[in-house]
C-alpha positions, 0 to 999 in steps of 0.5 A: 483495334490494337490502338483500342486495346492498348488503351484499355491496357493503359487505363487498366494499369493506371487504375489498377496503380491508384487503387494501391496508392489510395490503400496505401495512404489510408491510416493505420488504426488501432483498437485500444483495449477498452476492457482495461484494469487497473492492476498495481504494484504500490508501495508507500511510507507512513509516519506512525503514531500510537493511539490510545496510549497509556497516560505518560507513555510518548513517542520520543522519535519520529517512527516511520513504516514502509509497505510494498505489494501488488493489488488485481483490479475487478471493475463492476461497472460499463466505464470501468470507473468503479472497481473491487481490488484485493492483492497482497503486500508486505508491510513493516512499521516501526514505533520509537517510545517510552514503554520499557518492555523486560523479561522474566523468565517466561513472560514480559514486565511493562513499565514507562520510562520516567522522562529522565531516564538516561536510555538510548535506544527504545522501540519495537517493530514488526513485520506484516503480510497484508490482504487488503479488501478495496473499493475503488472510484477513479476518472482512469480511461484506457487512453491515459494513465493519469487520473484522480482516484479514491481507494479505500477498504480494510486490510488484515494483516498477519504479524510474521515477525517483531523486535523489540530493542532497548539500550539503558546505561550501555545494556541493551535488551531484546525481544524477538517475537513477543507473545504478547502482541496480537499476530492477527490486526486489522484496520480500514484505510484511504488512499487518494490522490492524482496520477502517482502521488497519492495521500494515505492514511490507515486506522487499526481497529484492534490492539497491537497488544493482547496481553501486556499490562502496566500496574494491571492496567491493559495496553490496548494501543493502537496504530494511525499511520499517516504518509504517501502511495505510489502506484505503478502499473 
């Protein structure tokens, strides 16, 4: 009898001992979010060109423009491929060129510059807060952050502030927040790309000025920016 019961003790432990070790040995898994979005700081550098220019008005440097800001992510569909995205960043561009921009008084005169005018310095910049409205197509999944991606939409952007500075014959002018240009722009853009790198480009709908004029004839210029977006999550 005590032989039979110290079997049954044994077989007893030696299961008991093999059931932890079958637990322990099973892997540990993970549930990965499948409810992912694609939430994104950006930001990006452009190389800016003035459309719709006055006849003989150039754009004598290269002028650059540089953007910053975080976009939510809204995916309407199952796959989370398709998604709405809205934020808000800042943005400053900055347009080197001919246009002779001189006070009087309380209003400004427009002129062009002749091409052999000795002047050093000419450009004028603004500083912007964006609201951009996006749709959003990409192959992203929620097991890898590298995917190709077309995102485009229409941003409206509010100018907080702008310079004009002008150096001719060791005169410098400048214009802090000119009345003359449009506060409120607006314009459509793309951004495509794979994983980081991304090409940009954004096209102004609206004039970036609302009441400059040169010999009566209205300057209705406006921005094509061309450059880069980097996305980071």
């Amino acid at each position: 009898m005590r032989q039979l019961l110290l079997l049954f003790t044994l077989f007893s432990f030696v299961s008991i001992q093999a059931q932890e070790e079958e637990v322990l040995e099973k892997p540990t898994i993970i549930v990965a979010d499948s409810l992912y979005r694609e939430d994104q700081f950006y930001f990006g550098f452009t190389y800016n060109t003035l459309q719709n220019r006055p006849a003989s008005l150039d754009q004598t440097k290269f002028s650059t423009g540089f953007s910053a800001g975080f976009l939510r992510d809204m995916p309407v569909n199952k796959t989370r491929t398709i998604a709405l995205a809205t934020g808000v960043g800042f943005t400053y561009n900055n347009y080197l060129q001919n246009l002779n921009i001189t006070p009087t008084g309380q209003s400004n005169t427009y002129s062009l510059f002749a091409s052999d005018a000795d002047y050093s310095k000419n450009r004028f910049s603004q500083l912007s807060i964006d609201v951009p409205l996006e749709f959003r197509w990409r192959t992203s999944t929620y097991q890898s952050y590298k995917f190709w991606r077309i995102y485009g939409g229409v941003k409206f952007s509010y100018v907080l502030y702008d310079h004009y500075v002008s150096t001719v014959d060791n005169v410098t002018t400048k214009i802090n927040n000119n009345t003359d240009f449009n506060k409120f722009q607006y314009g459509i853009y793309l951004a495509t790309g794979y994983n980081t790198f991304n090409i940009y480009a954004y096209y102004g709908l609206n004039s970036l000025f609302k009441s400059a004029a040169i010999s009566n004839e209205k300057i209705k210029m406006n921005a094509l920016n061309l450059g880069l977006v980097f996305y980071i999550l």
